[in-house]
N, C-alpha and C positions, 0 to 999 in steps of 0.2 A: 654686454648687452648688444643686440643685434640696432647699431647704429642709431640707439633711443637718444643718448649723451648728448651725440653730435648734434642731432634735429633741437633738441630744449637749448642748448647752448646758443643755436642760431636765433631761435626765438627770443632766449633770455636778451641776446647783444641787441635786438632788432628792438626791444620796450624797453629794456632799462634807461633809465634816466641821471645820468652823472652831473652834481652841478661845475664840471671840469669846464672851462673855456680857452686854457691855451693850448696851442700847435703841441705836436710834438716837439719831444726835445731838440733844438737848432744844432746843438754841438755838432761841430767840422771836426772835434780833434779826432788822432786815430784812437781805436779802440785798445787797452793795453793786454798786449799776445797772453800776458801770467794772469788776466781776470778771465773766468769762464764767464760764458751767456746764461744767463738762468730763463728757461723758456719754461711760460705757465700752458698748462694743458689739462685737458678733463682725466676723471681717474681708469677708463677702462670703454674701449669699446675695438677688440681683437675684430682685423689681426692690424688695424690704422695705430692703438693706442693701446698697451699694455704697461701694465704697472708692477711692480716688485720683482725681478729687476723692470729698469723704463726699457722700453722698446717697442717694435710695431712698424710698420710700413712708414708713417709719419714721422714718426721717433728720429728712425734710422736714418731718413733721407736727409732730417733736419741737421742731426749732428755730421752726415757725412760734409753735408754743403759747405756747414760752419769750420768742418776740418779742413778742406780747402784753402781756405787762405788761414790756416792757421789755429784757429780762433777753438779752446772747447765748450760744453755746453753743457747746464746741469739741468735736470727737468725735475721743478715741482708739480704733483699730480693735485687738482683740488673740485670738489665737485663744482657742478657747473656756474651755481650760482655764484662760485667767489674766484674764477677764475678771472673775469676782468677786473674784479676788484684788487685782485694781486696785480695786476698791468696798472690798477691807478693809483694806488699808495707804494708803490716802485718797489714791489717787494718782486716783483721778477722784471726782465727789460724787454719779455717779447713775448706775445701768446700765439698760439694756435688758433685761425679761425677763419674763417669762408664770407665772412661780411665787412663792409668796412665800415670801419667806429669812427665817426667827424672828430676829429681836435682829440683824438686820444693819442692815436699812432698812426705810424703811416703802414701801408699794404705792401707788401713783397711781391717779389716777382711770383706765380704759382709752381709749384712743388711737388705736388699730389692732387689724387681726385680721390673722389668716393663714389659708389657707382651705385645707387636705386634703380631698382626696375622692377617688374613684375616674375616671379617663379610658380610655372604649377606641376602639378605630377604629372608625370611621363603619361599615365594612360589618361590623361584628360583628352579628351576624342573634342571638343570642342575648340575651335582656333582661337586664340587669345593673339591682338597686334594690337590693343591699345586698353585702355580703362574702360572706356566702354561696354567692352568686349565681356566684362566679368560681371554686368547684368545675370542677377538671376544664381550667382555663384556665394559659394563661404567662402569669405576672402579675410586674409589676416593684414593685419596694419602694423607698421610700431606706433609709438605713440606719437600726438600731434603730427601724424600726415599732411592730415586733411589741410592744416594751417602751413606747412611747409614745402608741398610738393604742388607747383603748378601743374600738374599733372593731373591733380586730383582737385575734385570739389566734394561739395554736400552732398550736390543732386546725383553725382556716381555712387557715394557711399550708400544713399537713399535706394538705388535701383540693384544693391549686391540682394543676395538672398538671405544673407545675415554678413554681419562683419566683428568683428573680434579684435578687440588691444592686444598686442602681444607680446610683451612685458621682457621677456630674458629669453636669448638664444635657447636652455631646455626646454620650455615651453613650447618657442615653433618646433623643437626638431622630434617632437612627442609627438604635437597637430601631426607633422606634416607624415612621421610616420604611419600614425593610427589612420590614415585618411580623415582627418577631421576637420581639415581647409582642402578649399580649389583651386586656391590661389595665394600666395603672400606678397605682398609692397612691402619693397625695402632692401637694404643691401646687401646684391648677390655677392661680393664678395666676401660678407661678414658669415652670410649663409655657409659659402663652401669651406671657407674657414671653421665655422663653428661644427659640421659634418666631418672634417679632418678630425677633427680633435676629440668630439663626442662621441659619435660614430665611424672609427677609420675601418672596421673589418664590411661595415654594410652598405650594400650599392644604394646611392643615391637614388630617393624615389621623383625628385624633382628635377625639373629643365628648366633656362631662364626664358622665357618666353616673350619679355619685353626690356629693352634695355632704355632708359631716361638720359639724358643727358648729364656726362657726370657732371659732377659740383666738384669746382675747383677747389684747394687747400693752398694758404698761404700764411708767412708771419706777418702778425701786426705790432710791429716792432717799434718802441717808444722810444730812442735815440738814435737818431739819426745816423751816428755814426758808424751803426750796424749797418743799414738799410742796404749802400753798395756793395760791401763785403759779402754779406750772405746774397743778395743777388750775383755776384760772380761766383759765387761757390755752385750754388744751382748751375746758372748754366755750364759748370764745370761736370757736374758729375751728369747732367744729361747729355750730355761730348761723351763722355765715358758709357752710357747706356746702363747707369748703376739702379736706375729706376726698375728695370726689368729682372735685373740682380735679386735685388731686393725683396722685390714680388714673389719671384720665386721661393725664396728659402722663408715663406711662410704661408703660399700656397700652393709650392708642390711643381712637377712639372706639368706645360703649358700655360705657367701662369704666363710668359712674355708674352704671348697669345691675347690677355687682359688687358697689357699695358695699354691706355689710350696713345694712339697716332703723334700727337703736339708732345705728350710727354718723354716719346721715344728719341725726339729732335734735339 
């Protein structure tokens, strides 16, 4: 799904209620080379999170870091709502997530981004540079935007011309074919992802028209004695430029073109 997972995941971390009170795990000792990581993560949101086999932009970067200094990595997939809950009965040692959870784990250095903005059809003769801008327009959403994207309020959703949920990557790429949006919120990277795969013989009818500020990806890693490890792993393979790597061979070329700036470093 076109980055739905990720957005309730954030929400979910942001209200749930753990009655947990202690730090993360203290442990100093080293991590042993022969146990793998088990990183918990949502079940599916291409091309960041891919399931059967695991992989994805995230995936890959995650395991590349952790190979670095050594260390492998097994990833359980679990829908959103039980993905921290595997981080709190220690049935995994580290999740994927963009918020930081008090006295669960601690936050990693960042790894990835995810990139929301605005996309509309090439022949829209109307200039689109902000939310604003899409007064008066059918504009598609994924779910809980409105509650996730400072970018977005009520009172913009209130001044579209209509606005529409848009539930799974077929669905936009039907709208966006038939002309049936003016506009969609949400991530263009999952978009051109989701047009490789669905549609690779037809020219894209869309352009990104607004880019948001990506949202960082990091692990929230509950033993401590991960924490430096996989931060040198990171800034190992961003020394290497494996990020741009990466990008590529699941969005084709140009995608190094995508990579964010800090992530290149």
């Amino acid at each position: 799904m076109i980055r739905i997972v990720g957005y309730l995941l954030a929400l979910f971390l942001l209200t749930a209620v753990f009655g947990r009170s202690a730090l993360a795990d203290e442990s100093t000792a080293t991590w042993p080379k022969d146990k793998p990581v088990v990183i918990g993560t949502i079940t599916h949101n291409p091309p960041y999170v891919l399931q059967n086999p695991s992989g994805g932009i995230d995936l890959d970067l995650v395991e590349a870091a952790f190979g670095r200094v050594g260390l492998k990595v097994e990833f359980t997939h679990a829908p959103l709502s039980r993905v921290q809950i595997l981080l709190e009965t220690n049935k995994v040692d580290a999740m994927t997530t963009f918020r930081t959870i008090e006295g669960l784990c601690v936050n990693s250095e960042i790894f990835s981004y995810w990139h929301d903005g605005i996309s509309v059809p090439k022949q829209l003769e109307k200039e689109v540079a902000t939310v604003q801008d899409l007064a008066g327009l059918r504009v598609g959403m994924f779910p809980g935007a409105v509650m996730v994207l400072p970018n977005l309020t009520e009172q913009d959703v209130s001044s579209f011309g209509s606005s529409v949920t848009v539930f799974n990557r077929g669905q936009l790429i039907k709208m966006l074919h038939y002309g049936r949006l003016d506009a969609y919120i949400g991530d263009y990277w999952a978009l051109e992802y989701a047009y490789r795969q669905l549609t690779p013989d037809q020219p894209k009818p869309y352009r990104v028209a607004v880019e948001f500020e990506p949202t960082p990806r990091r692990l929230c890693i509950k033993n401590s004695a991960l924490v430096e490890p996989f931060n040198r792993g990171v800034k190992a393979i961003l020394a290497e430029g494996l990020p741009e790597k990466v990008k590529a061979r699941y969005l084709g070329e140009g995608a190094e073109d995508m990579v964010r700036p800090e992530v290149r470093q």
